[in-house]
C-alpha positions as CSV (number, residue, x, y, z in Angstrom):
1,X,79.0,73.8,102.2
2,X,76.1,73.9,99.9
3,X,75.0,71.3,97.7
4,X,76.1,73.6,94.4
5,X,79.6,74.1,96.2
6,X,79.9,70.1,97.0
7,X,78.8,69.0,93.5
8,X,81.3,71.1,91.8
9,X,84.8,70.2,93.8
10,X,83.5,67.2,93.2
11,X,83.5,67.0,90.0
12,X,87.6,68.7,90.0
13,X,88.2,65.6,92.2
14,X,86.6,63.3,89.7
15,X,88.6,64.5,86.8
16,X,91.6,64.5,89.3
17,X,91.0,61.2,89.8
18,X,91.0,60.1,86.7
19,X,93.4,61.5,85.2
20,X,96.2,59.5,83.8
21,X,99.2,61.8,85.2
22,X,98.6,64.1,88.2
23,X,102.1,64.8,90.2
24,X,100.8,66.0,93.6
25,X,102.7,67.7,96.1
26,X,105.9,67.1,94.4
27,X,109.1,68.6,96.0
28,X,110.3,72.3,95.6
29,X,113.1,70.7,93.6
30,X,111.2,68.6,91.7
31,X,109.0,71.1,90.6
32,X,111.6,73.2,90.1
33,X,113.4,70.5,88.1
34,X,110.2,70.3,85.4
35,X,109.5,74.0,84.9
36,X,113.0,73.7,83.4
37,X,112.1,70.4,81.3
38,X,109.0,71.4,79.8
39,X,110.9,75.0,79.3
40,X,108.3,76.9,81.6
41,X,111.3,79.2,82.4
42,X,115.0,79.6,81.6
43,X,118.0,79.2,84.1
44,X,119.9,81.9,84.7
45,X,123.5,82.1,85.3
46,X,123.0,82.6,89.3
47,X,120.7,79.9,89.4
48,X,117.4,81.5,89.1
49,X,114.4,81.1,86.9
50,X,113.7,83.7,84.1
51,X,110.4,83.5,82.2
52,X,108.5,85.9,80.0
53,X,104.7,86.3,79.1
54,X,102.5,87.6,76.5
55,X,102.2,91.6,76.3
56,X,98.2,90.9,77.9
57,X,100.1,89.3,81.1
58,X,103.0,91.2,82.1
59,X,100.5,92.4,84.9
60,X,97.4,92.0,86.4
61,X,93.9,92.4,83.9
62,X,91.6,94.6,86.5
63,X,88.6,94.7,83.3
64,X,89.0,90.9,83.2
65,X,89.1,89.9,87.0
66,X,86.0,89.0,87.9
67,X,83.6,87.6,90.9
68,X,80.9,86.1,90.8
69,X,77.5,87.4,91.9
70,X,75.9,85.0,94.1
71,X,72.9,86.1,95.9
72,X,74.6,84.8,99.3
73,X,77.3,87.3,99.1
74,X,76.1,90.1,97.3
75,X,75.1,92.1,99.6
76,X,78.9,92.2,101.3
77,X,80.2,93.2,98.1
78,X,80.3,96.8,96.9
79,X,79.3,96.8,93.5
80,X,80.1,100.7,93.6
81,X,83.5,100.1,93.1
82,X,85.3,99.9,89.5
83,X,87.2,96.8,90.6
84,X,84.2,94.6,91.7
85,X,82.8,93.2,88.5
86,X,79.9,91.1,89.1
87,X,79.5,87.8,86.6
88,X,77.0,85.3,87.0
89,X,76.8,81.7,88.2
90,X,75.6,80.8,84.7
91,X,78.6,82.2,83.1
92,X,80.9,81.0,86.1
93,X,79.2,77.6,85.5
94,X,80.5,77.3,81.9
95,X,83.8,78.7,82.4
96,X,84.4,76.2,85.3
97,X,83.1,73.4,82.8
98,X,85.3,74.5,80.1
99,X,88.0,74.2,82.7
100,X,87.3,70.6,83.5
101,X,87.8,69.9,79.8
102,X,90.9,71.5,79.6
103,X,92.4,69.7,82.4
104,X,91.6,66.3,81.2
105,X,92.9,67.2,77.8
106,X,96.0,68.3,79.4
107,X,99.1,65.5,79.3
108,X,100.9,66.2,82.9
109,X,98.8,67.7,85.5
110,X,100.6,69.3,89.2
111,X,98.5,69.8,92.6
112,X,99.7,71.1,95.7
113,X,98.0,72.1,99.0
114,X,99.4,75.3,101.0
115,X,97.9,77.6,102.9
116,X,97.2,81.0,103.0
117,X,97.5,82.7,106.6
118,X,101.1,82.5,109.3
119,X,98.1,82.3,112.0
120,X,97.0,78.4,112.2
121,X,93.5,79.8,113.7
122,X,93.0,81.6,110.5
123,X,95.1,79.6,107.4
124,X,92.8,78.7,104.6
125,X,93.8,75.5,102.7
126,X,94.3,76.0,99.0
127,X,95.0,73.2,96.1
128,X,96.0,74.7,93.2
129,X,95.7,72.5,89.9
130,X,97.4,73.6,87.3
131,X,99.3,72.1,84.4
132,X,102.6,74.1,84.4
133,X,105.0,73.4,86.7
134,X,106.4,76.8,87.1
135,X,102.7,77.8,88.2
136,X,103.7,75.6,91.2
137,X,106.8,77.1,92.2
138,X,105.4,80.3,92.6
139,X,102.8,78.9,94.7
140,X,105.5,77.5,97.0
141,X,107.3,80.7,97.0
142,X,104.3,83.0,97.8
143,X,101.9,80.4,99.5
144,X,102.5,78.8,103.0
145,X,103.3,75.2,104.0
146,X,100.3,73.3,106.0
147,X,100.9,74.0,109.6
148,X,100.7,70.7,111.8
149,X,97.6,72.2,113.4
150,X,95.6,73.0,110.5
151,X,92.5,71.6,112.6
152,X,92.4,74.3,114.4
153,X,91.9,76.2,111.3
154,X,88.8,78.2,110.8
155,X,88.7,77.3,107.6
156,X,90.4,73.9,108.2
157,X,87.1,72.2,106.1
158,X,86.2,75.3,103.6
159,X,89.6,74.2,101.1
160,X,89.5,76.6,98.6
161,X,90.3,75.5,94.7
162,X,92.2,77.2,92.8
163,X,92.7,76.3,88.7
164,X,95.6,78.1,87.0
165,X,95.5,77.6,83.0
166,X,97.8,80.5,81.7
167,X,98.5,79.3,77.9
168,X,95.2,78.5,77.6
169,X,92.4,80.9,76.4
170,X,88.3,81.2,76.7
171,X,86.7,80.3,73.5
172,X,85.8,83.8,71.9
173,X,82.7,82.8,70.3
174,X,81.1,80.9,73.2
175,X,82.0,83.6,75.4
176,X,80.5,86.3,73.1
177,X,78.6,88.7,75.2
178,X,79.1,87.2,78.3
179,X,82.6,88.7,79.5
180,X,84.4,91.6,78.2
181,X,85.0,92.8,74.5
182,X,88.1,94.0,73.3
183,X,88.2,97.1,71.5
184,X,88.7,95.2,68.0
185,X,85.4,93.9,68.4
186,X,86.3,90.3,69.4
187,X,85.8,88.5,73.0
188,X,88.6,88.6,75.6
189,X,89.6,85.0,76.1
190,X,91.3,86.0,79.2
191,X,89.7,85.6,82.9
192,X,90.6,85.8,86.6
193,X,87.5,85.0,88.0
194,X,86.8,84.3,91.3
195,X,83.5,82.9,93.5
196,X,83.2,83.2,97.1
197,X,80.9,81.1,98.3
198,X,81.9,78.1,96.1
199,X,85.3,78.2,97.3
200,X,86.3,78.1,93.8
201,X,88.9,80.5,91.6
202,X,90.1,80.1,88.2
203,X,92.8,82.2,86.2
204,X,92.1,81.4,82.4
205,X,94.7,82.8,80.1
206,X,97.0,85.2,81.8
207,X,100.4,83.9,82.3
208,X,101.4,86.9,85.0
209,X,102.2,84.9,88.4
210,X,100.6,88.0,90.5
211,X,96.8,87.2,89.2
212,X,96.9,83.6,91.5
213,X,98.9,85.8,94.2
214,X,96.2,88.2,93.7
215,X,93.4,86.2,93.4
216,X,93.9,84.7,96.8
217,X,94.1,88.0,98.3
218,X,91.2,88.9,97.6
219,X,89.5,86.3,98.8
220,X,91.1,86.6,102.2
221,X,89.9,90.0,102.1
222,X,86.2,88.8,101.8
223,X,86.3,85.9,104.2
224,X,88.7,87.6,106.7
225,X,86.3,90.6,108.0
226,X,83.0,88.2,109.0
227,X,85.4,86.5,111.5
228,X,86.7,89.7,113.6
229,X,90.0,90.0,111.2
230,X,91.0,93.1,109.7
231,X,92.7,92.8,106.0
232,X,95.6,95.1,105.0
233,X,97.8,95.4,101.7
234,X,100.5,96.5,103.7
235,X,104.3,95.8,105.0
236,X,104.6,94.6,108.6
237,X,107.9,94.5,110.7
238,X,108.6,94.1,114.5
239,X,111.3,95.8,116.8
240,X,113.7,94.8,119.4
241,X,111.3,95.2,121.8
242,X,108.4,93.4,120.2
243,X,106.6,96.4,118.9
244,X,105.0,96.0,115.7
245,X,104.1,98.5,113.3
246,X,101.9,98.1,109.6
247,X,103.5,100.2,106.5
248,X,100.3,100.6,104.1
249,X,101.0,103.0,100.8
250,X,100.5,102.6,96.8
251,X,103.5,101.9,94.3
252,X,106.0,104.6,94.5
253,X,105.3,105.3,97.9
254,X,108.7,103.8,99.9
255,X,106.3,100.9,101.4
256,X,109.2,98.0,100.4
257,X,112.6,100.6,101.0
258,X,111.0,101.5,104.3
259,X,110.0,98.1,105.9
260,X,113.3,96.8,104.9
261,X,114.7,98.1,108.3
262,X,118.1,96.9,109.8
263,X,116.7,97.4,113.6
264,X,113.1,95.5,113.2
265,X,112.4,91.9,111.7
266,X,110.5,92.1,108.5
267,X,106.9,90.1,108.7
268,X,106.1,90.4,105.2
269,X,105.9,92.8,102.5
270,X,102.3,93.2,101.4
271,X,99.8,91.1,102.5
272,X,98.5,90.6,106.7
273,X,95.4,90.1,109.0
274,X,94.8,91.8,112.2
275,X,92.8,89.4,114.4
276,X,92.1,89.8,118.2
277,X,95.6,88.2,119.0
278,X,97.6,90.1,117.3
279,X,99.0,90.7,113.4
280,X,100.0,87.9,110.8
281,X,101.4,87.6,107.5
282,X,99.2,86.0,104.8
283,X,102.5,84.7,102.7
284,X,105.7,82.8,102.7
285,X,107.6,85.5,100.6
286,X,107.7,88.4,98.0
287,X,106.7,89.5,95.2
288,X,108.8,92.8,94.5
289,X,109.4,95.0,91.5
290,X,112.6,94.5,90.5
291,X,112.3,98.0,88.1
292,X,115.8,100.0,88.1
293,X,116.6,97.4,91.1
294,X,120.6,97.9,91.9
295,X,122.5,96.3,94.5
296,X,123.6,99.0,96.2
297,X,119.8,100.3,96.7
298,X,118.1,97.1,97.9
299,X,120.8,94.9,99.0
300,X,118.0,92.4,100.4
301,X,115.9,92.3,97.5
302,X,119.1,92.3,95.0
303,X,120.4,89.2,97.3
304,X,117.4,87.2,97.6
305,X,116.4,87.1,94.0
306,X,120.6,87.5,92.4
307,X,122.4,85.3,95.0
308,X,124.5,82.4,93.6
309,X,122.7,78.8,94.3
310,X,122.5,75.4,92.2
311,X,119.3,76.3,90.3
312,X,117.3,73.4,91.8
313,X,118.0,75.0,95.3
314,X,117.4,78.4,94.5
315,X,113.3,78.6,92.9
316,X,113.1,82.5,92.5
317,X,111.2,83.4,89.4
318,X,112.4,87.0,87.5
319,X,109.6,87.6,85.5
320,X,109.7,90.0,82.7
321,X,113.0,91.6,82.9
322,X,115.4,91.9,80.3
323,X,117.7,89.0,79.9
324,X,120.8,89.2,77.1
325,X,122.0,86.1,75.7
326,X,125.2,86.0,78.0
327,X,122.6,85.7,80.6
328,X,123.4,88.9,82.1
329,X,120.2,91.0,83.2
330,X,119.1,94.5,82.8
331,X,116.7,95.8,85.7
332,X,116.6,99.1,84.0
333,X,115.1,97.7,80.5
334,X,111.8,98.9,80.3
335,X,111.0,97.9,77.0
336,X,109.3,94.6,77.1
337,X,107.4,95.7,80.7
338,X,107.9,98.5,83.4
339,X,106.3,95.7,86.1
340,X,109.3,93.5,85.8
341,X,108.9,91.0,89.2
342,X,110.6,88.7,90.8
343,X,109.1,86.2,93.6
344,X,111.1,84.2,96.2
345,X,110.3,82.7,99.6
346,X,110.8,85.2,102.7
347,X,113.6,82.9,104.2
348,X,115.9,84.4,101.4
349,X,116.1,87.7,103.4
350,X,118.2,87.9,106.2
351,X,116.6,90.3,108.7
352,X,112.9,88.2,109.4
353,X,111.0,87.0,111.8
354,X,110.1,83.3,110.3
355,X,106.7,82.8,112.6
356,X,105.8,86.2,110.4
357,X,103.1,86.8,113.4
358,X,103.7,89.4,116.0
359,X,101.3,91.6,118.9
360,X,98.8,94.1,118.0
361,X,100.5,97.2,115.9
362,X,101.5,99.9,118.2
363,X,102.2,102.3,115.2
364,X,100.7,102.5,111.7
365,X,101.9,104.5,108.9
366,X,99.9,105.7,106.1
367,X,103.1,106.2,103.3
368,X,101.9,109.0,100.5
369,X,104.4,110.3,97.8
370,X,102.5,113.7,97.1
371,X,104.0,115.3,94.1
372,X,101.9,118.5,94.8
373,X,104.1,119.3,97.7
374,X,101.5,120.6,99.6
375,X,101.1,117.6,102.4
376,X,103.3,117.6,105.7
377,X,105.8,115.3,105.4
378,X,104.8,113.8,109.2
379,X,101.8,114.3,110.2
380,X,99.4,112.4,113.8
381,X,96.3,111.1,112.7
382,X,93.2,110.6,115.1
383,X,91.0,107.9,114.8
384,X,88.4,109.8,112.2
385,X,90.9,111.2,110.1
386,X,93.2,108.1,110.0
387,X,89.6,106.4,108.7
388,X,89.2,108.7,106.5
389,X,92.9,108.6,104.8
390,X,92.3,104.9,104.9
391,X,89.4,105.4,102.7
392,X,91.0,107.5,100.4
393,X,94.0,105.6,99.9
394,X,96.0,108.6,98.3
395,X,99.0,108.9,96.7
396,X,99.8,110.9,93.7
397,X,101.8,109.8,90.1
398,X,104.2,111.2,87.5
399,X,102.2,111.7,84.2
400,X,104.8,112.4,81.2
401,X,103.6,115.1,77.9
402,X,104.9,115.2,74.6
403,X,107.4,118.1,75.7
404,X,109.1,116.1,79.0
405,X,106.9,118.4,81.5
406,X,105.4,116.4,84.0
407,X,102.5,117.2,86.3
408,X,101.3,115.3,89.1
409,X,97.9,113.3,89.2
410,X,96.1,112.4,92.2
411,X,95.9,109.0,93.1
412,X,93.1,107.8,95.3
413,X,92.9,103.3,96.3
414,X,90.6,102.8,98.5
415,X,92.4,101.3,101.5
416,X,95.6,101.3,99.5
417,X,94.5,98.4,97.8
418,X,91.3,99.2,95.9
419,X,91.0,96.2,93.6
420,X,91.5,93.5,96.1
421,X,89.1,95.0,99.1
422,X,85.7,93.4,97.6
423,X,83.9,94.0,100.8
424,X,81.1,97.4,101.5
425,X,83.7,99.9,102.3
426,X,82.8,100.7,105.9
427,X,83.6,97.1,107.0
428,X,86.8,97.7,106.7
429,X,87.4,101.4,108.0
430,X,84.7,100.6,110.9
431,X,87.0,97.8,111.5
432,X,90.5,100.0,111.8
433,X,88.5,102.6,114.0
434,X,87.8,99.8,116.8
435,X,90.9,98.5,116.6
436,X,92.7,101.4,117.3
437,X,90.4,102.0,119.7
438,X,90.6,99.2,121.6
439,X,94.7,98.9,120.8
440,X,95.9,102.4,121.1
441,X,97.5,102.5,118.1
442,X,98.9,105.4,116.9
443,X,98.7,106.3,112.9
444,X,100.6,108.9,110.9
445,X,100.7,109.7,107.9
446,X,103.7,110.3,106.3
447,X,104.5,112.0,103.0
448,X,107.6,110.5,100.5
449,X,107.1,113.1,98.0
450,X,107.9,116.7,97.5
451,X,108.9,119.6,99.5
452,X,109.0,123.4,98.7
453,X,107.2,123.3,95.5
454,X,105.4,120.5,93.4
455,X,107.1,118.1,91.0
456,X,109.4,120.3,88.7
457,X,110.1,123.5,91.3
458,X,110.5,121.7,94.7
459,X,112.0,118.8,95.1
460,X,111.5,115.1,96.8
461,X,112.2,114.6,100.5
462,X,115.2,113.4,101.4
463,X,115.0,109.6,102.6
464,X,117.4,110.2,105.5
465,X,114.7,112.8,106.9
466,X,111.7,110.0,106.2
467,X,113.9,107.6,107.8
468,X,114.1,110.1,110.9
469,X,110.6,111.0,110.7
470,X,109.6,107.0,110.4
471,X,112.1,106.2,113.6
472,X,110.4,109.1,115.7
473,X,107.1,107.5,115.1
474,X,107.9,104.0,115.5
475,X,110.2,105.3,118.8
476,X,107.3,107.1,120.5
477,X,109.4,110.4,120.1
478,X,106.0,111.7,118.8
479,X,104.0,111.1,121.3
480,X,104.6,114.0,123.6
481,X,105.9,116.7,120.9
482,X,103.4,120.2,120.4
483,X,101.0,119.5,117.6
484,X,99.3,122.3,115.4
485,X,96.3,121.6,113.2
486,X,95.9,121.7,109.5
487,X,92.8,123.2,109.1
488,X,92.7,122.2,104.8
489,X,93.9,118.7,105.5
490,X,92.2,117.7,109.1
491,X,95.6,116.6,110.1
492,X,98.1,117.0,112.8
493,X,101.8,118.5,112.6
494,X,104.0,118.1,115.1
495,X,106.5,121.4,115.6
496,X,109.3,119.3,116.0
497,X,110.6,116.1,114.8
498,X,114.5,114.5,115.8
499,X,116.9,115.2,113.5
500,X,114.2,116.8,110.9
501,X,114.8,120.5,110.2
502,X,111.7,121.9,111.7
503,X,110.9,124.7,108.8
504,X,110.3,121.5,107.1
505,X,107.5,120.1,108.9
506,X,105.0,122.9,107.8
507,X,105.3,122.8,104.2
508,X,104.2,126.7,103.3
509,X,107.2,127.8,105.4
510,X,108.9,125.6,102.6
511,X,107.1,127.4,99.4
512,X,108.9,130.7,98.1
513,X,105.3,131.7,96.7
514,X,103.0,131.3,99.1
515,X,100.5,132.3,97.0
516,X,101.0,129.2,95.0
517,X,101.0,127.0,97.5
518,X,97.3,127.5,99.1
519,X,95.9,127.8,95.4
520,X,97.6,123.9,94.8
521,X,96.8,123.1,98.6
522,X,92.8,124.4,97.7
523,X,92.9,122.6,94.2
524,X,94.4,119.0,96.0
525,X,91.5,119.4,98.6
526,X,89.1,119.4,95.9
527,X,89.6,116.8,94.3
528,X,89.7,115.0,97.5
529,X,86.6,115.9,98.4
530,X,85.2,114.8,94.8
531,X,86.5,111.5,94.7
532,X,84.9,111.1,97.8
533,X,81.9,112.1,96.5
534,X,82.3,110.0,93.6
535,X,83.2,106.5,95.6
536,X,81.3,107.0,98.7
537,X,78.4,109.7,98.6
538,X,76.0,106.3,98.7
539,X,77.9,104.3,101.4
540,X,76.5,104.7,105.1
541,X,79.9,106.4,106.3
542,X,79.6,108.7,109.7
543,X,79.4,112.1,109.5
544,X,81.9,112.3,111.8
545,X,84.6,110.7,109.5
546,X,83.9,112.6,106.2
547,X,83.6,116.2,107.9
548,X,88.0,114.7,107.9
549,X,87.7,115.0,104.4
550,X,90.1,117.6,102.9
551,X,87.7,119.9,100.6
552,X,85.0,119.0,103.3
């Protein structure tokens, strides 16, 4: 560590020390126990915890997430992209400062040490300080207990701070010109800010649990890739016979419905390394969307978060949804937040595999919902083109008008997780390209949107056939099937897919104007081949992957 890093944790552990009231490493009950004394969060008649946040924090603040520019990590970072917003130590230095002050002025102060990582070799410590107790049980949903082997750790010396102070704000006039400005004029007083090197992040002001979740991620996403791991936002399950298999796609995209399978042990839902042993989840349980969430549409979700348990037992957090004052609650409400969450630990679900590691991925599946349904709804991927589509990171979205017509947007996150992914893009697509190489991995790509027209004429493909087309991949029933090129896309269809109707699996045979279909199949391939233009045209990517560019 350098001297900078040393001299600042030590100064934490100074005012930790000297504080008159720090409760470390209290009990899940406990801190259950005093989120609901110092009215953190409400308890709801199933036993759960309900709390609600200011309209700035009912999800993350991308212009106000920060890290810091350091000139030894710089150069790993690309500054290209919209989510990596470079501060500086100086301004780090006083926000850390004001910190401090805020802790000691603070009456009750909680700590606790988890980890981050279900693979010992690579679990980085974290000690969150933080002076609401709700803050804590979060962390010991999402966060993972300190293996006994934590020696063996990596990063078992490199413990990384993390400082959560969500009712507290930045003052506005010291900060003036030094983060963002609001469009009244006045400073933001909000900040997720996070530094690298110093092992050091702080979340100043915003009360939504995901920005520590988030925060962390990130930061595995930087370390992870200089010691021979690959970082995914993705969903990872395992089968009977010990075949893994990574689900990566955007919001909307049937990543959470999809991994939720009876037949394979879920790893985790969003967040895994890939190292040269095999595959392993970063947390110890979910954060899911709890939007229009029904029973009889996510039974395991519903369960985990809605079972009955003595609210000291049960910890799970609903955050943001509609709550009457019988206590019932209404998942549908959309009029506080559409991003209504709840988190809970992964032993809440039935169908898991605890360790939450597993063997190297024989299968990976790129999940798209494209609303243009011009995309095959299966489709093989070699190793260029699945590095390209892992670039891209498409997907496309619902925009509403005035008059109720909708039109589809195209969507593009690098790696299907674009603000966490810090890191010079071809780290992290060289990186899948070897693997696969070296693992034989299969990708596809599968589409979860529409069929036979776009959004408004066709209509969305039915789940039972993306279940069927998801089965056949993870089955190896695609492995030996005739494949015919896409010569607009650079991917490969398969002629036949079990239990799939097979006029299905080109989509023009599924357009009644074919006409309209190249003309939106040319005009989707263009703007892939802008965006590309637009995030990558600097970056040192082979020739070889962006001639798999739609467009291209």
């Amino acid at each position: 560590m350098s001297t900078i890093q040393i001299s600042m944790i030590e100064e934490l552990k100074k005012v930790l020390d000297e504080h008159p009231d720090v409760r470390e490493n209290l009990s899940r009950e406990d801190l259950i126990t005093k989120a609901v004394e110092n009215k953190d969060a409400l308890v709801t008649p199933n036993g759960a915890l309900a709390t609600w946040t200011p309209s700035n924090s009912t999800g993350r603040s991308p212009k106000d997430t920060y890290i810091v520019r350091n000139p030894e990590s710089e150069s790993n970072i690309d500054w290209t992209s919209p989510n990596n917003i470079g501060l500086s130590p100086q301004t780090f230095a006083l926000i850390y400062e004001d910190a401090l002050k805020t802790i000691q002025s603070k009456e009750t102060i909680f700590t606790t040490t988890r980890v981050i990582g279900a693979d010992a070799k690579y679990a980085l410590p974290v000690k969150t300080t933080s002076d609401k107790a709700l803050n804590q049980v979060f962390i010991d949903n999402m966060f993972r207990p300190v293996p006994e082997d934590i020696q063996n750790s990596i990063f078992a010396d490199q413990e990384f701070q993390l400082i959560a102070l969500p009712n507290d704000e930045l003052d506005k006039d010291r900060y003036k010109g030094l983060v963002r400005d609001l469009p009244n004029g006045e400073t933001s007083g909000l900040c997720v800010v996070v530094d690298v090197d110093r092992r050091i992040g702080i979340v100043y002001g915003s009360q939504y649990q995901g920005s520590m979740k988030k925060l962390m991620f990130t930061v595995m996403n930087y370390l992870l890739p200089f010691n021979g791991v690959l970082p995914l936002h993705c969903s990872a399950n395992e089968g009977k016979g010990k075949d893994s298999a990574l689900l990566l796609g955007l919001s909307g995209t049937g990543k959470t419905t999809l991994s939720a399978d009876p037949n394979r042990a879920l790893l985790g839902d969003d967040e895994h390394g890939w190292s040269d042993k095999g595959i392993f989840n970063f947390e110890n349980g979910c954060y899911a969307k709890m939007i229009d969430m029904e029973r009889k549409n996510e039974p395991e979700i519903w369960d985990a978060v809605m079972h009955n348990a003595d609210y000291k037992k049960h910890g799970a957090i609903i955050e943001n949804a509609m709550m009457y004052p019988n206590g019932s609650i209404d998942f549908f409400d959309t009029r506080y937040t559409p991003n209504s969450r709840a988190s809970y630990p992964l032993e809440f679900l039935s169908n898991i595999k605890p360790e939450s590691t597993a063997g190297h991925p024989k299968t990976i599946l790129f999940l798209t919902a494209d609303a243009y349904g011009v995309l095959p709804p299966v489709s093989k991927l070699t190793k260029e083109q699945a590095m390209l589509w892992f670039l891209m990171g498409y997907t496309s979205k619902l925009a509403g008008t005035e008059t109720g017509v909708t039109e589809p947007q195209a969507t593009f996150s690098r790696f299907f997780g674009q603000p966490f992914m810090p890191c010079n893009p071809n780290i992290y697509a060289d990186m899948l390209g070897d693997k696969m190489d070296e693992h034989n991995t299969n990708v596809f790509l599968i589409n979860t949107g529409w069929s036979g027209g776009s959004y408004g004429t066709g209509s969305r493909i039915k789940l039972k056939y993306t279940r069927a087309m998801v089965d056949a991949a993870l089955n190896g029933e695609l492995d030996n099937v005739e494949y015919v090129k896409d010569e607009l896309f650079h991917v490969n269809i398969p002629t036949t897919c079990p239990n799939v109707p097979t006029e299905m699996l080109i989509p023009i045979n599924t357009w009644e104007d074919k006409k309209a279909y190249k003309t939106t199949a040319e005009n989707l391939a263009l703007k892939f081949s802008a965006n590309y233009d637009k995030a990558y045209s600097k970056q040192d990517i082979d020739a070889n992957i962006i001639a798999q560019c739609p467009g291209k």
